[in-house]
N, C-alpha and C positions, 0 to 999 in steps of 0.2 A: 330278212328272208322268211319266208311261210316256214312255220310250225307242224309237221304231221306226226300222227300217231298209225303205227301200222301192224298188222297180224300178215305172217305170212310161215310158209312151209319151206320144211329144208328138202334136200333130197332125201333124207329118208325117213321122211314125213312127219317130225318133230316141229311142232308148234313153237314161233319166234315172235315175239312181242315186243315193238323198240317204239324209236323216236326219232325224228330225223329232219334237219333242215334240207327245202328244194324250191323249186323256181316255181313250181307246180306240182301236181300229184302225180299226172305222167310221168315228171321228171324223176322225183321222187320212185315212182314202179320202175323206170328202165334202171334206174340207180340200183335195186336189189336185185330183178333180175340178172346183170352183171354178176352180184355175189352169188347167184346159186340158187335167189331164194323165190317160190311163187307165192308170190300177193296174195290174200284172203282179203282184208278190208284194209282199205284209207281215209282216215279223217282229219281235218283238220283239228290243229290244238288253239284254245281260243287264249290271250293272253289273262290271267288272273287279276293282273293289276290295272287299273287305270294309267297312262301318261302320269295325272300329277300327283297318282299314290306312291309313297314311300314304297322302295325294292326292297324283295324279299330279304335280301342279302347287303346288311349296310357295307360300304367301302372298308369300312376298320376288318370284318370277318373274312370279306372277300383278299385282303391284303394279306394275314395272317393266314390265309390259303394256300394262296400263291407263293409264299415262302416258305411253307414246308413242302409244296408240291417241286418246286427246287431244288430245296437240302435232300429229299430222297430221290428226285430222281439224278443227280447229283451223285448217288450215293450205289447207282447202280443197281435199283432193287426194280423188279419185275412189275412192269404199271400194272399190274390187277393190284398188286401188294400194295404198293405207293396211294392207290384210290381205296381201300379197305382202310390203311391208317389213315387218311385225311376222314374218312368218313365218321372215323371215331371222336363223334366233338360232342361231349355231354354238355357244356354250356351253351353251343348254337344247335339247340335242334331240327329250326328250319333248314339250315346249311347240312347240318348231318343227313337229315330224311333225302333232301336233293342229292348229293355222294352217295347216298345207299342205290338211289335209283340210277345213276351213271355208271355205278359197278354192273349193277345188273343189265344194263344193254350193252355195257365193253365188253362181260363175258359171254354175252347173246352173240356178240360178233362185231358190233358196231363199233364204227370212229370213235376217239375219244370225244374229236369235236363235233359230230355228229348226234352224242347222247346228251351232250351240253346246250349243244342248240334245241334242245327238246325243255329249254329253262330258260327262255328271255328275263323273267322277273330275278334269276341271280347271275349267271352269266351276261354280259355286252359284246356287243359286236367287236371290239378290239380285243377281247380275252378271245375269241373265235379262230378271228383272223390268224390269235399267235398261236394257237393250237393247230390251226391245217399246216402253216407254216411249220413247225414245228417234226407233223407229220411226214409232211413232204423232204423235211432236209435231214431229219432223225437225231436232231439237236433242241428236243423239248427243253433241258435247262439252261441254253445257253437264251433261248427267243423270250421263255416266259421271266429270266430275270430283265429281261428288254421293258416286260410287259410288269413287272412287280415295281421298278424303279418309277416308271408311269404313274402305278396307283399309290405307291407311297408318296408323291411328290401332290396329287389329287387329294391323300387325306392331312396332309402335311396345311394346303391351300383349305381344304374344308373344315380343320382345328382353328386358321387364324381367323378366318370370316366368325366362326363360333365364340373365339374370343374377344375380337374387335364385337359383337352385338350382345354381348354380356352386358355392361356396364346400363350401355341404352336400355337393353331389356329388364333389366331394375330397375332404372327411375319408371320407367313407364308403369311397372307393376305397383311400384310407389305411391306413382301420384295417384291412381286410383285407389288404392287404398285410401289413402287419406284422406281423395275426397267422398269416397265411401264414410266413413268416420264421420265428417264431419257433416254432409248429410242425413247420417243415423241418429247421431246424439246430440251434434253441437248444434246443428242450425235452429231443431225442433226447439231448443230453449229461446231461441230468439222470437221464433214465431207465436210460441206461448205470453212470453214480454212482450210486444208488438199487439199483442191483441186485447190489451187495455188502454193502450194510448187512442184517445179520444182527436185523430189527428189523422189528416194524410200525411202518408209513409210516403218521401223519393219514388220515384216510378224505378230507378234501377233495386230499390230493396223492396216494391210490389213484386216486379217482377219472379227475382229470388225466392222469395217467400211462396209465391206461387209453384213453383219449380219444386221447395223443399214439399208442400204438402200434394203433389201430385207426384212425387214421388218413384213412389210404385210403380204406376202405369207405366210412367216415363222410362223407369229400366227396363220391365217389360218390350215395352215397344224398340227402346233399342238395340238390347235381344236379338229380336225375331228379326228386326232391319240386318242386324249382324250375321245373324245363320243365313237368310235369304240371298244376301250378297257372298256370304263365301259358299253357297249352293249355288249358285250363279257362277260365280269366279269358277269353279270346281265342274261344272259341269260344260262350263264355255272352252277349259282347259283340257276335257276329255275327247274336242273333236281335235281331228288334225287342222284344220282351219282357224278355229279358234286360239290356240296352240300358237299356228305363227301367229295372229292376229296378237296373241302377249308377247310373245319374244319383240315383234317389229317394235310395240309399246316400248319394252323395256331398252331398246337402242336410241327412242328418242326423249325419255323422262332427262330434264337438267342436271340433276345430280347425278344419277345411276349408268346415263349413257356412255360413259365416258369408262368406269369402273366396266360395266358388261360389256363393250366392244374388246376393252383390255383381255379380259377374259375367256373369250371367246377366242380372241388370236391366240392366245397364250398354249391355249388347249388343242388348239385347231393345226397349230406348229407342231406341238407335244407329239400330239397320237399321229401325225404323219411322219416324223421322226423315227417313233418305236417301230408301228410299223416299215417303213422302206430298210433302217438297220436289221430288222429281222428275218428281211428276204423279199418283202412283198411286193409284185411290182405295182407300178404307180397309180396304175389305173385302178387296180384291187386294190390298193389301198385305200383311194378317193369314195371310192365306193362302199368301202368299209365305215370310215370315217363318217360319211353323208348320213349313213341308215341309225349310227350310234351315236351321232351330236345330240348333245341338250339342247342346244339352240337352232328351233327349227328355221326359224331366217337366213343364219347360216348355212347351215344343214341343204336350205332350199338353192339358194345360192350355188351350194356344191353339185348341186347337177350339171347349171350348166359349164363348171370348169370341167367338173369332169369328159360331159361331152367332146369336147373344145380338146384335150387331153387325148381323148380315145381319135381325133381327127388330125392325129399330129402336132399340135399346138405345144409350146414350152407353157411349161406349170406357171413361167413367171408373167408368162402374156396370158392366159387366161385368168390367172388371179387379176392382174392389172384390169380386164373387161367386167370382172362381176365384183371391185370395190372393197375386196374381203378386207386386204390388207393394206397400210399405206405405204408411200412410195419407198422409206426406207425400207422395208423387208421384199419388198419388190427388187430393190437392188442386189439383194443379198442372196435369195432367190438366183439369179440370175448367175451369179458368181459360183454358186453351188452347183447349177448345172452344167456349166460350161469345164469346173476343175474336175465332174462326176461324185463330186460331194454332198449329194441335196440333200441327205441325211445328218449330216455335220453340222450344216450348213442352219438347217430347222431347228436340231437341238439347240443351238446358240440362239439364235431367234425366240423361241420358245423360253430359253432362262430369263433374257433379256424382257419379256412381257408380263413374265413370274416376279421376279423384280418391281416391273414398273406398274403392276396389277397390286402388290405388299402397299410401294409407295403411295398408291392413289387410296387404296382400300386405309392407309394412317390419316392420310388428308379427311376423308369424309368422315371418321370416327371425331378426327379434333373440332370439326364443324358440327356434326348431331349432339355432343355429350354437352357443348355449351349451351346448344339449341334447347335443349331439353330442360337441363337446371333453368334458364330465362323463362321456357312455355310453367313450369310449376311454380316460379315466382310468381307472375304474371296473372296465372289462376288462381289462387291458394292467395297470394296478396289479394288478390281485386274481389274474391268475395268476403275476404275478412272489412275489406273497406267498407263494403256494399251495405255488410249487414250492420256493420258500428256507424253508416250517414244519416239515421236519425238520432245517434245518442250526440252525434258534432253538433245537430242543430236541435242539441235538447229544449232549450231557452223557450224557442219556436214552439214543439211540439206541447210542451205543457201548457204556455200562454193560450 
């Protein structure tokens, strides 16, 4: 939902400065005329980040949020007080200066969720959702522990991916190094040897030798090949077109499709779980869910369930029409709605793809980490061979 920034007047003519999510700018003006307030200026807020820029607010800070924004309100302490201590965070200053600024329009008058929504880059649409929620039912700690169990289970899932690509991400940084190294200091020796022999050299140790003394250019060039393409990747990732245009990619790559569909259900269960347990009905949920997916394939998909939902349709026939899920959770789906458990029903669903999302995510690590030791055998052997094939046929070379 649009971002606005707005000025307006109280009734006794006191200057009001806030933020506030709306369908549009009208909607947005009848929304504070309601309050009391008349409009001076409307502008839209433009998002800070790019899609595939890291958020303001990584998951580990935003979690450690949400669970003191719990424990005090929890605690019965008065939300301006509860939003002053969170705000007090000397190690995240991004997150602090964001809290500074949501005190100041909740004391302006505004929503809590309404000054939140003025922060797409740290708040998401399912922290929103559990805040009107919240609003609406006057049990803010019972909804955002809904919504804290979510993101701990989110950074819980983003630790193992981190540590399952440790391992690979060493050899990787390895084998270039070394063959950095041996480019720098070891090959030049050969090529100094090599240039007194009164003899043709193997076409594969021309070759090499060519390569060591061109060097330069050559890292250069692949360089600039390299920043070009993730300028590219980075800017193709910035439209929304391009955007699904990676996600459809990443459902059909051999290896990865299998892992990113898992994960996509997994999450896609998740957050319509916390949400519908925390009150939300189905339709606002779908709709929540849609605007806030990482995966816009997905994400796009969920229009038209939603549609299909808002036209009367069971959740588990319109998932069936747009392929989200396969047929078992479509079953399971079906039994959730019929006992009025679809919330239960998703969280089980959702463990079960957490689960089978670990299993796949151990499978592909036991596959790349052998892949990897073979590809630096493979290298590191075959130019040690390349550059030793004329000392094999020394005999030759001196005759």
């Amino acid at each position: 939902m649009p971002q606005y920034r707005y000025s307006a007047l109280t009734h006794t003519g006191a200057l009001v400065k806030g933020a506030g999510a709306a369908a549009s700018a009208q909607d947005l003006q009848a929304e504070l005329a309601q309050r009391g307030l008349h409009v001076q200026a409307i502008r839209p807020v433009r998002n800070r980040l790019r899609p595939w820029a890291r958020r303001a607010v990584p998951a580990q800070a935003l979690l450690l949020l949400v669970q003191e924004l719990v424990s005090l309100t929890r605690a019965g302490l008065p939300l301006s007080e509860v939003l002053a201590l969170a705000a007090d965070r000397p190690d995240q200053p991004v997150l602090a200066q964001v809290m500074g600024r949501v005190l100041a329009d909740v004391r302006a008058g505004q929503l809590l969720s309404q000054a939140c929504a003025a922060h797409p880059d740290a708040f998401d649409g399912l922290f929103l959702a559990a805040l009107r929620t919240g609003e609406k039912t006057g049990e803010f700690s019972a909804v955002l522990s809904r919504y804290q169990d979510l993101l701990r289970r989110q950074v819980a899932m983003q630790k193992k991916v981190s540590q399952a690509l440790a391992y690979p991400s060493f050899l990787l940084v390895a084998l270039l190094v070394i063959l950095g190294v041996m480019f720098a200091f070891v090959m030049p020796r050969f090529v100094a040897m090599y240039a007194n022999f009164d003899a043709q050299l193997p076409l594969p140790t021309r070759w090499l030798l060519a390569a060591v003394e061109h060097a330069l250019p050559i890292a250069l060039l692949a360089a600039a090949v390299t920043v070009l393409a993730l300028w590219g990747w980075r800017r193709l990732a910035a439209q929304a077109a391009g955007r699904l245009r990676i996600d459809r990619w990443k459902l059909r790559l051999p290896l990865l499709a299998s892992a990113t569909r898992t994960a996509a259900q997994a999450q896609l269960a998740r957050s319509l779980a916390t949400l519908l347990a925390g009150g939300t009905p189905l339709v606002e949920a779908l709709r929540t869910v849609h605007e806030s997916f990482p995966n816009r394939a997905y994400a796009a998909a969920l229009v038209d369930v939603t549609a299909r939902v808002t036209q009367g349709e069971s959740l588990a026939r319109a998932m069936r029409a747009s392929g989200l899920l396969p047929e078992t959770a479509l079953k399971m789906l079906q039994i959730g709605e019929a006992s009025g458990s679809l919330d239960r029903m998703l969280a089980e669903m959702a463990l079960y793809y957490e689960e089978a999302l670990e299993a796949r995510l151990a499978r592909l690590m036991a596959l790349i980490e052998p892949a990897l030791v073979l590809l630096m055998g493979l290298m590191i052997g075959g130019i040690i061979i390349v550059m030793y094939l004329p000392i094999f046929n020394l005999a030759e070379v001196i005759r």
